[in-house]
PALO-405732 format. One line per 5 residues: number of its first residue (from 1); their letters; for each residue x, y, z of N, C-alpha, C, O. Coordinates in steps of 0.05 Angstrom, whole numbers, plus 32768, in hexadecimal, padded with zeros to 4 digits. Layout:
BEGIN
NUM> A> X:Y:Z:X:Y:Z:X:Y:Z:X:Y:Z ~ ...
***
This chain:
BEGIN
1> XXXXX> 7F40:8354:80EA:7F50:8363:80FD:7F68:8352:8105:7F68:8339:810A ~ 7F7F:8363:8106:7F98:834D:810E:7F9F:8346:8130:7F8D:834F:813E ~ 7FAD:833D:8139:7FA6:8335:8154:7FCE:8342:814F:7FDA:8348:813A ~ 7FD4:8341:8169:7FF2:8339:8173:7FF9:8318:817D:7FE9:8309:8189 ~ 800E:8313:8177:801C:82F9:8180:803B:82FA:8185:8051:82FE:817A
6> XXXXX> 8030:82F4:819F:804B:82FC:81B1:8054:82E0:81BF:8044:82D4:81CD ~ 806F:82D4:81BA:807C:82C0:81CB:8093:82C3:81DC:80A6:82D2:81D6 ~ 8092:82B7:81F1:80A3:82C1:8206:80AE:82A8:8211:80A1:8294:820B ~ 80C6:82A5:8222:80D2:828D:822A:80CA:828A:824A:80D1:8299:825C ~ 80B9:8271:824C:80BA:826C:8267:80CA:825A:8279:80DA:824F:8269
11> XXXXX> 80CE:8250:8294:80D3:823E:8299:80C1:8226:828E:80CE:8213:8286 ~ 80AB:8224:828D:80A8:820F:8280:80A7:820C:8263:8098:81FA:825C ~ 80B6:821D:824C:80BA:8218:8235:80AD:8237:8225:80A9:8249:8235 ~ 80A8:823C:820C:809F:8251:81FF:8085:8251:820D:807E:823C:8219 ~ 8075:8267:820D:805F:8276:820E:8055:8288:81FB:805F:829F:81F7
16> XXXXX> 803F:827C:81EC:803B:8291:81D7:8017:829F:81DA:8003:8293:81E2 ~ 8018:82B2:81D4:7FF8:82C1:81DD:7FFB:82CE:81BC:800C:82D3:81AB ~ 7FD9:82D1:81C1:7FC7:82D8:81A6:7FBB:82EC:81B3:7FAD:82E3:81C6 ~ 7FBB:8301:81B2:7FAB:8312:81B8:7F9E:8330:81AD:7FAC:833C:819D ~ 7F88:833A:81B4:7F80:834F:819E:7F73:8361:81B3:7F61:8359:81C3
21> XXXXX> 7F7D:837B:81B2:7F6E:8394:81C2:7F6F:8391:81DF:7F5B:8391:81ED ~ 7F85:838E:81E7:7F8D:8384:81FC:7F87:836A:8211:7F91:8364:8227 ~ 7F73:835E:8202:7F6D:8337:8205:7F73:832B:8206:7F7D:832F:81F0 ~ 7F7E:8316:820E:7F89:82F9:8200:7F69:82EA:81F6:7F51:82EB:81FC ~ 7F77:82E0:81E7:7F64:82CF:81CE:7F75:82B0:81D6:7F6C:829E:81E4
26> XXXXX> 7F8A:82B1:81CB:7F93:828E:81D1:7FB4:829F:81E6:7FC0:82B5:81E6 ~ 7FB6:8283:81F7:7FD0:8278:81FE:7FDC:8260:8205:7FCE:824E:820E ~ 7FEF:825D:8203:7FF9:823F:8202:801E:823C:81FF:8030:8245:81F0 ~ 801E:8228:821A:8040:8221:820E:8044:8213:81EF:8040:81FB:81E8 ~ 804B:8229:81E3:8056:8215:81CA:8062:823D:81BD:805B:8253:81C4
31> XXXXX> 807A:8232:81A7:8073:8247:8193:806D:8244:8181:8079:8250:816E ~ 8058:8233:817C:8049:822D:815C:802F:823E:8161:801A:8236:816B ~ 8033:8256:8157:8013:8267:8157:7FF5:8252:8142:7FE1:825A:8136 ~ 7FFE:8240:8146:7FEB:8233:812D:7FE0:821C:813D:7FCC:820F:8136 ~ 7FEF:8217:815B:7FE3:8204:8174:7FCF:8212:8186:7FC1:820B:8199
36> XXXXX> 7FD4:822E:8178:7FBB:8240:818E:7FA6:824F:817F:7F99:8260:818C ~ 7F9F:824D:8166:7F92:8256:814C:7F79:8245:814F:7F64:8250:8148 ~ 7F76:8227:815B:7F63:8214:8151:7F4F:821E:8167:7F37:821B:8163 ~ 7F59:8229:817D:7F48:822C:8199:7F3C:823F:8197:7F24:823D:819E ~ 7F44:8259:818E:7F2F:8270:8189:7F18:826B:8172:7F1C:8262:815C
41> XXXXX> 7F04:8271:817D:7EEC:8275:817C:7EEF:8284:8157:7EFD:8298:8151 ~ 7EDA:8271:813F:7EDD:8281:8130:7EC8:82A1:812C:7EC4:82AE:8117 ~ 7EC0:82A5:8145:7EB7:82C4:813B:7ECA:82D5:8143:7EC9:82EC:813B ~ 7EE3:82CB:8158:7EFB:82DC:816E:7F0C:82D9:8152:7F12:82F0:814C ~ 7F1A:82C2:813A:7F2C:82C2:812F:7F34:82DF:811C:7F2A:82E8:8108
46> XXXXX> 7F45:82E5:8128:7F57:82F4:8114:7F5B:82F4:8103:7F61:82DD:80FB ~ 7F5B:830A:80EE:7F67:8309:80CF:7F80:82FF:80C5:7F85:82F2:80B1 ~ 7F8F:830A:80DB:7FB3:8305:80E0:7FC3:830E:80F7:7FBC:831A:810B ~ 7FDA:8306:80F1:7FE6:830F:8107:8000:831E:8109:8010:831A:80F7 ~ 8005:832E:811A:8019:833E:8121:8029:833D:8130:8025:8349:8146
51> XXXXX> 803F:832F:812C:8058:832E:8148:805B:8343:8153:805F:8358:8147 ~ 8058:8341:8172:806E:8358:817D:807C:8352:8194:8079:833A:819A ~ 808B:835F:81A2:809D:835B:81B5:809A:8359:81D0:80A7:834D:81E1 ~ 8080:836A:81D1:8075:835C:81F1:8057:836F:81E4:8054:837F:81D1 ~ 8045:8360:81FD:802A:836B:8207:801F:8379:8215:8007:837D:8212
56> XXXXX> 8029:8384:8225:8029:8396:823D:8023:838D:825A:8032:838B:826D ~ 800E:838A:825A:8003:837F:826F:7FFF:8360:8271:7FFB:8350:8283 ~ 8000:835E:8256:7FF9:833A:8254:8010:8328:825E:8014:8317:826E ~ 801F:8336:8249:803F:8327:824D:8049:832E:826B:8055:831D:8278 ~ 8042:8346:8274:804E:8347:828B:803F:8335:82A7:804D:8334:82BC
61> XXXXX> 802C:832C:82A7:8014:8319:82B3:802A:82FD:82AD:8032:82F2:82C1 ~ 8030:82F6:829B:8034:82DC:8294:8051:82E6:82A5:804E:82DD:82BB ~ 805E:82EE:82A4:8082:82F1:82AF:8080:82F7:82D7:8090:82F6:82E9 ~ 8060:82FD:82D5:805D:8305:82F7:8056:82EE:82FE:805A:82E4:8315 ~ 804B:82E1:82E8:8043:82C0:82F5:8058:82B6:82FC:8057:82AB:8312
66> XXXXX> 8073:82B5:82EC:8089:829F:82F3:8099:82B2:8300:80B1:82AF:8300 ~ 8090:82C7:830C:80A1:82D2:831F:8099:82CD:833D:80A6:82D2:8352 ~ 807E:82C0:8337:8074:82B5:8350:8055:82CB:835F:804E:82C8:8377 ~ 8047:82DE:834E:8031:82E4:8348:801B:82D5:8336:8009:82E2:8329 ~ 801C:82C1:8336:8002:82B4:8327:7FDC:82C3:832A:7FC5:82BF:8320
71> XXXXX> 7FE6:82D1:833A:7FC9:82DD:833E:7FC7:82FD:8323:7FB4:8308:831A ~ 7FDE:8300:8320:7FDF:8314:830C:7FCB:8309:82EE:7FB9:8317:82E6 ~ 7FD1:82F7:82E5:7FC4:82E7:82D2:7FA9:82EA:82CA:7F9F:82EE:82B4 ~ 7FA0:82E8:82E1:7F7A:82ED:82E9:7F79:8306:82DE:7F69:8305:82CB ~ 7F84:8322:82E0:7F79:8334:82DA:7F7F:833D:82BC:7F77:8352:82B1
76> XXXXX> 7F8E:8329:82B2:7F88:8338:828A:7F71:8332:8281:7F66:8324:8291 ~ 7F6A:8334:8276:7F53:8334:825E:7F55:8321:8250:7F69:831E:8242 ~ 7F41:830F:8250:7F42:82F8:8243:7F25:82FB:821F:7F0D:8302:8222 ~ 7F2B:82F6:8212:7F15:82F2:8207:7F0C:82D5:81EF:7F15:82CF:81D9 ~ 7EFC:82CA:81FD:7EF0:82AA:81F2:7ED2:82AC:81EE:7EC2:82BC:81F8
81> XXXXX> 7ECE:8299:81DF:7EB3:829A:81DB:7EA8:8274:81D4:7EB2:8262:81C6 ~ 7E8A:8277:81E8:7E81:825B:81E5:7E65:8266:81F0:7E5A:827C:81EF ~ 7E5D:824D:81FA:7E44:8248:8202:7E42:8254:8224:7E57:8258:8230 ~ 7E2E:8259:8230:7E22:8268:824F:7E37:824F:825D:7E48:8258:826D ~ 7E37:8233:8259:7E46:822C:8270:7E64:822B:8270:7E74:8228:8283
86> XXXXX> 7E66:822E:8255:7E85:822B:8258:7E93:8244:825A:7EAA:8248:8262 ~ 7E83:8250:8252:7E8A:8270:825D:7E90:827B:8274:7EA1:828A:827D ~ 7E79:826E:827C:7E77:8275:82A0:7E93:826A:82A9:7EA6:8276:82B2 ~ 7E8F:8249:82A4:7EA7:8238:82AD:7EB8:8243:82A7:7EBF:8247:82BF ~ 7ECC:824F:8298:7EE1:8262:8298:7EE0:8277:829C:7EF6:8281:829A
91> XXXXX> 7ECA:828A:82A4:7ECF:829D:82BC:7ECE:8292:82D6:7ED4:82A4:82E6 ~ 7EC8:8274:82E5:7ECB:8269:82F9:7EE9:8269:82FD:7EF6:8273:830F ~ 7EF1:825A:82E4:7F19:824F:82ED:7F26:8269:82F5:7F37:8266:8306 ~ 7F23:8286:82ED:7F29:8297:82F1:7F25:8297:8312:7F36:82A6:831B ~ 7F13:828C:832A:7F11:8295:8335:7F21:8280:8348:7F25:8286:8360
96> XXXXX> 7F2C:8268:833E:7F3C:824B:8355:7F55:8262:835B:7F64:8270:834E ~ 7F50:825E:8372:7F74:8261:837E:7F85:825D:8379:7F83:8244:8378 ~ 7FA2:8263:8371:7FB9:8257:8361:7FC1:823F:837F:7FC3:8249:8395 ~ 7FC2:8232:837C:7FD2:8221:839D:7FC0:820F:83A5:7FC6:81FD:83B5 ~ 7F9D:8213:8397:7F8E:8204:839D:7F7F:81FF:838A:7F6C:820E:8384
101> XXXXX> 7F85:81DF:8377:7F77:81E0:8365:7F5E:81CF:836B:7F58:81CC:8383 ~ 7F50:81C5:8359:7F2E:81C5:8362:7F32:81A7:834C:7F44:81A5:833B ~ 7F1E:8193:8353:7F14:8180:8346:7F05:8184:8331:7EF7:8198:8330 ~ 7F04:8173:831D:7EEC:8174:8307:7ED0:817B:831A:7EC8:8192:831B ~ 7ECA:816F:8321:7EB2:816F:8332:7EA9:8187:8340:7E92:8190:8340
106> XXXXX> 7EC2:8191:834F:7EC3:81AA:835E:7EBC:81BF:8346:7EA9:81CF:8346 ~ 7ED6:81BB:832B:7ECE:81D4:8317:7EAB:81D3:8312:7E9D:81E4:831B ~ 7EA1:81B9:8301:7E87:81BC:8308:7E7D:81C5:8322:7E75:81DD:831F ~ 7E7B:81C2:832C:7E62:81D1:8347:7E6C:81F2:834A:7E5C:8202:8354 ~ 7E85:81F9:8340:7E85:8215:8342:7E7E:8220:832D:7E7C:8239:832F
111> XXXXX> 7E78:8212:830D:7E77:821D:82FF:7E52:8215:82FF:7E49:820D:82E9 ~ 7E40:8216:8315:7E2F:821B:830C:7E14:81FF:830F:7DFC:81FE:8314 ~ 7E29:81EC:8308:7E1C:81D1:830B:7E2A:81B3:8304:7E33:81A7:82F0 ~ 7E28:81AE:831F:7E37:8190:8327:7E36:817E:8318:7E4B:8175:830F ~ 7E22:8175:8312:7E1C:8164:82FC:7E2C:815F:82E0:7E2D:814A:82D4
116> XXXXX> 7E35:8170:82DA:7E41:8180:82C2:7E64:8179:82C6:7E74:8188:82BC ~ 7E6A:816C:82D0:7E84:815E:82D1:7E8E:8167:82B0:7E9A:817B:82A9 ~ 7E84:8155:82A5:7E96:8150:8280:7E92:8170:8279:7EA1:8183:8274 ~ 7E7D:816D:827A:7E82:8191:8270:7E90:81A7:8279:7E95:81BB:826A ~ 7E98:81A6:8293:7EAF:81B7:82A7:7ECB:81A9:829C:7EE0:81B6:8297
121> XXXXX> 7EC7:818D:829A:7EEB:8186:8280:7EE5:8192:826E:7EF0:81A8:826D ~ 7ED5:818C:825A:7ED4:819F:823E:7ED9:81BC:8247:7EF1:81C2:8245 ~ 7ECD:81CA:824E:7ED7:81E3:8255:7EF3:81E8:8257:7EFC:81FC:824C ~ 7F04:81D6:8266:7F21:81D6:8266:7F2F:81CC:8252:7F47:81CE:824F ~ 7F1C:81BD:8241:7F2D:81AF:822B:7F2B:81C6:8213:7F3E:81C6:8202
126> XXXXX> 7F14:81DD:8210:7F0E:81EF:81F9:7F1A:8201:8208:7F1A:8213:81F8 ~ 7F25:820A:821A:7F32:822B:8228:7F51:8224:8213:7F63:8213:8211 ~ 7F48:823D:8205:7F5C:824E:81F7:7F6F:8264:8201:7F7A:8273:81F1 ~ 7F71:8266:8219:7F7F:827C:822B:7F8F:8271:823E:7F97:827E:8251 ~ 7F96:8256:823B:7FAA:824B:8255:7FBA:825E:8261:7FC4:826F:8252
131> XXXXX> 7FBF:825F:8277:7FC6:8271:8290:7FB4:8282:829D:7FAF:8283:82B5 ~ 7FA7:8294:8285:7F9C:82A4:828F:7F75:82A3:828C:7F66:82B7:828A ~ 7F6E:828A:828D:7F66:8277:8290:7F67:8261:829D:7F5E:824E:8290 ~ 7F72:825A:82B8:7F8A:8247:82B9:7F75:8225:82C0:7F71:821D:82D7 ~ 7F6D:821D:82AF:7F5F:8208:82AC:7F7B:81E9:82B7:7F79:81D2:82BD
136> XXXXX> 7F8D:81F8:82B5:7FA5:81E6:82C8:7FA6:81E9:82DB:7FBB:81E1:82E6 ~ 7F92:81F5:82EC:7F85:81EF:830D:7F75:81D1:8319:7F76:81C6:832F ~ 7F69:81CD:8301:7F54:81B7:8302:7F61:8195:82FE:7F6B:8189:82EA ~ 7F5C:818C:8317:7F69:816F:8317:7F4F:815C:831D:7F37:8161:8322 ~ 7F5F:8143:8319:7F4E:812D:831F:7F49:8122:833A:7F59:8121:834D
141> XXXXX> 7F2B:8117:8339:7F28:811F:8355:7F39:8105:836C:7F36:8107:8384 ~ 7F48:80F4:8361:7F5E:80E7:836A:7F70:80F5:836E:7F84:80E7:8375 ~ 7F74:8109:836C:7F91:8127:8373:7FA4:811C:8358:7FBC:811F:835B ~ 7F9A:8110:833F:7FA9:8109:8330:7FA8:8124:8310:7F94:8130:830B ~ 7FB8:8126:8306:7FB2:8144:82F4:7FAB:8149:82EA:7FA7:8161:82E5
146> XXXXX> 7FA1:812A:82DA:7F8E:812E:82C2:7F97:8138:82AB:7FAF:813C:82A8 ~ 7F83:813E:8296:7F8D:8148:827D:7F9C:815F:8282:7F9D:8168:8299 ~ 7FAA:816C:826B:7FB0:8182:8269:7FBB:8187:8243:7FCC:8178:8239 ~ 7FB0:8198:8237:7FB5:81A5:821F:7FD3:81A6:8215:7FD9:81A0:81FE ~ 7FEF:81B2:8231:7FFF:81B5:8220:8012:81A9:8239:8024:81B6:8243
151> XXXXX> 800B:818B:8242:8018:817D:8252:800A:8176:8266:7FF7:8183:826E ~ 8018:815A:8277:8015:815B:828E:802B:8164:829B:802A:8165:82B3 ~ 8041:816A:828D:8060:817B:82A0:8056:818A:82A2:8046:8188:82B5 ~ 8054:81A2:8296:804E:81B4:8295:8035:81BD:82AE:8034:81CB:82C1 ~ 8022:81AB:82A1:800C:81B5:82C2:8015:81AC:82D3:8010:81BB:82E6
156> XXXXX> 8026:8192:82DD:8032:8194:82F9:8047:81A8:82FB:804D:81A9:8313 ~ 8055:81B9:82EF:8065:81C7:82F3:8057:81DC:82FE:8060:81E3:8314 ~ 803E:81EB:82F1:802F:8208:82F8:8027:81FA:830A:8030:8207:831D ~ 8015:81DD:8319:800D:81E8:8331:8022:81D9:834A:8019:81CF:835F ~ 8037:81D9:8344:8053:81CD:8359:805C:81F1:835B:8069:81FA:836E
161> XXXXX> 8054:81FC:834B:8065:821C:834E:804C:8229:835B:8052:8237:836F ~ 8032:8227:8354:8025:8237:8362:8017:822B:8385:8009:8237:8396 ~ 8022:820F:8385:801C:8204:839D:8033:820F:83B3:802D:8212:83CB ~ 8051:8213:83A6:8066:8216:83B6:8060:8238:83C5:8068:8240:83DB ~ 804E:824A:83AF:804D:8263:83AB:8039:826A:83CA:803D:827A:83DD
166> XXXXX> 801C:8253:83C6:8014:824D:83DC:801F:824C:83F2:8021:825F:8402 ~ 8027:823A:83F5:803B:8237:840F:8046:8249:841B:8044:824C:8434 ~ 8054:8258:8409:806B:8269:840E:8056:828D:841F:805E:82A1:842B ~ 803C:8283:8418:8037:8297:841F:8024:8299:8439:801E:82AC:8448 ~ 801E:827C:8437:8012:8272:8458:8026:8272:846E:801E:8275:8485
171> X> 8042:826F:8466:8058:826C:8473:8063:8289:8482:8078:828A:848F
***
């Protein structure tokens, strides 16, 4: 089955999504569709792919984010596949607040079990859905940023935009 692949220009650089039957499968700043190919799951991989010009709802989620809706994001359809915790753990990140991101530690204990530190990183290190997924919530528990897949600009940029977004709305 062929998927769509759609790239779009963000403030922080291209955005490109993989997606099939209205899902996202992969996303990621880059426009090399071949940087977001390794992350899907091979029972989710596609036969091929099909450019098109926008997504509907997907693309428009990603343009509400940098319009200053980041909560729009949460509601596309994501589809990944792994194991009960890492699964869970990325239906957890779905649930951090954009303005308030959460520690390794914290992601463990919401995803189920504390203990489980490395495995709540792995979880962020295998999420194939960046944004809409936003595993660029999760910092170190020094308030420092930690890894990130497609930067550390980049993740201080999403959460300097979604902290300001915060603000702006406590204000």
């Amino acid at each position: 089955m062929k998927a769509q692949l759609l790239t779009i220009s963000t403030p922080d650089g291209p955005f490109t999504i993989i997606a099939r039957d209205g899902a996202v499968l992969a996303s990621g700043w880059t426009a090399v569709p071949g940087e977001l190919t390794g992350q899907i799951h091979p029972d989710l991989l596609p036969g091929g792919y099909e450019p098109v010009s926008e997504l509907r709802g997907i693309s428009a989620a990603v343009e509400e984010f940098y319009a200053g809706n980041p909560r729009a994001a949460m509601e596309v359809p994501v589809l990944q596949k792994s194991g009960p915790f890492r699964s869970h753990a990325w239906d957890m990140l779905r649930t951090v607040a954009p303005g308030h991101p959460v520690t390794y530690t914290e992601y463990a204990e919401l995803s189920g079990n504390a203990k489980a530190v490395r495995a709540a990183a792995s979880a962020c290190a295998f999420n194939a859905a960046a944004l809409f997924v936003p595993c660029h919530r999760v910092i170190r528990t020094d308030g420092s940023l930690g890894g990130f897949r497609w930067g550390l600009a980049i993740k201080k940029s999403l959460l300097d935009r979604e902290r300001q977004l915060a603000l702006a709305v406590r204000a």
